[in-house]
C-alpha positions in Angstrom: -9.4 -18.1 -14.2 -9.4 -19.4 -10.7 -10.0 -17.0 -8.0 -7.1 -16.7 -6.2 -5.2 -16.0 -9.4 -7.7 -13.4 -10.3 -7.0 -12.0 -6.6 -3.5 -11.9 -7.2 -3.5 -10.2 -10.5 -5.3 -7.3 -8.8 -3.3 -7.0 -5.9 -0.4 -6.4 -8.4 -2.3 -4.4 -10.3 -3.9 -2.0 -7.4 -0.3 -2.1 -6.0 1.0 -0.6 -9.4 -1.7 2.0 -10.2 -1.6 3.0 -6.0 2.2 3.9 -6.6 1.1 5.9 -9.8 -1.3 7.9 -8.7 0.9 8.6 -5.3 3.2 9.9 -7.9 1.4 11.7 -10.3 -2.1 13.2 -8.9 -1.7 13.6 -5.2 -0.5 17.2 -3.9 0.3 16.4 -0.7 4.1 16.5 0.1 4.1 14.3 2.8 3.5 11.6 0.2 6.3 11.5 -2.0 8.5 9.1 -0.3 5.9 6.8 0.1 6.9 3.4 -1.6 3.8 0.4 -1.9 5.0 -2.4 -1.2 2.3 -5.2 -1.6 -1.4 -4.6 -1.5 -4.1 -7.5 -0.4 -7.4 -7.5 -1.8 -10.6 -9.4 0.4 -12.0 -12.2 -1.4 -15.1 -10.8 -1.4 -13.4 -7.2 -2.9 -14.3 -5.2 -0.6 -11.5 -4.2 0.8 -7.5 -3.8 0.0 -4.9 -3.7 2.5 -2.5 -1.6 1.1 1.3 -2.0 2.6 3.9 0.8 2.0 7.4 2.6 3.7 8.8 5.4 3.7 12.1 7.0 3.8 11.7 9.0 7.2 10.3 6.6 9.8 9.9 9.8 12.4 6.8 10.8 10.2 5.2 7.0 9.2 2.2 7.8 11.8 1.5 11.4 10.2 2.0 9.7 6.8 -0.6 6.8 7.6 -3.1 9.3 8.5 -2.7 11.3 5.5 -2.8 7.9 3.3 -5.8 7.0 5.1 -7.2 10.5 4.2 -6.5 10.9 0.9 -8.0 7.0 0.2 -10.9 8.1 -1.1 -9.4 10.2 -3.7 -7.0 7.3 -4.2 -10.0 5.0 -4.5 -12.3 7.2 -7.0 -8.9 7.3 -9.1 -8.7 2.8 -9.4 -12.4 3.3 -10.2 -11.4 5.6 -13.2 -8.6 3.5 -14.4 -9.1 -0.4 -13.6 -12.2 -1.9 -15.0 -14.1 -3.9 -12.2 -17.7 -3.9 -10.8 -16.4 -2.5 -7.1 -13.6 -1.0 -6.1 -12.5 -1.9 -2.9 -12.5 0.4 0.1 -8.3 1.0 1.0 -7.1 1.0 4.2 -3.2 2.2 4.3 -0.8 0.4 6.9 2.9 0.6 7.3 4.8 -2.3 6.8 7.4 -2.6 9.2 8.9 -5.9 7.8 12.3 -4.2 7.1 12.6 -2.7 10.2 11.7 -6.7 11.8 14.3 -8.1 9.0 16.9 -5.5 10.2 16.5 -6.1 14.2 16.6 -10.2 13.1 20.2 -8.9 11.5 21.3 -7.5 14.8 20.6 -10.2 17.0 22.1 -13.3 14.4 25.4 -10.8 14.1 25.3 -10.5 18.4 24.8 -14.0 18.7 27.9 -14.4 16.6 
């Protein structure tokens, strides 16, 4: 198995189990809007970008810092359920591509 498939098998993976264990183990109820939506591993492993939204956009800085600080529980979980030598270190960050897809709507229908 080439690399960069192996890479892309765990991003889908860590993106899948991520959304599970927001679901399903973490208390905290600022999380449960939170949607992953991609996740992207280092080559070397060692660290995972992990991309999500939310519902309410007024909290998305409160809810990044309470990603970032419930990682390590997130982390210790993906050790526990995915079999690899290292898991990676996850760092949260919003992912603002809707809100850049929706303010390239406005300006195509102004330009119109």
């Amino acid at each position: 198995m080439t690399k960069n498939l192996r890479i892309a098998r765990l991003n889908h993976t860590y993106m899948e189990e991520i959304s599970i264990i927001l679901r399903e183990e973490v208390k905290d109820e600022e999380l449960i809007d939170v949607v992953i939506t991609g996740v992207n591993v280092t080559s070397d492993l060692s660290y995972a970008k992990v991309y999500f939204t939310v519902f309410n956009k007024e909290h998305k800085k409160e809810i990044t810092k309470a990603l970032n600080n419930a990682a390590p529980f997130i982390r210790g979980q993906l050790a526990k359920r995915i079999e690899i030598r290292h898991t990676p270190e996850l760092k949260f960050i919003y992912d603002d591509s809707e809100e850049h897809g929706e303010r390239i709507d406005k300006i195509i229908d102004n330009l119109k």
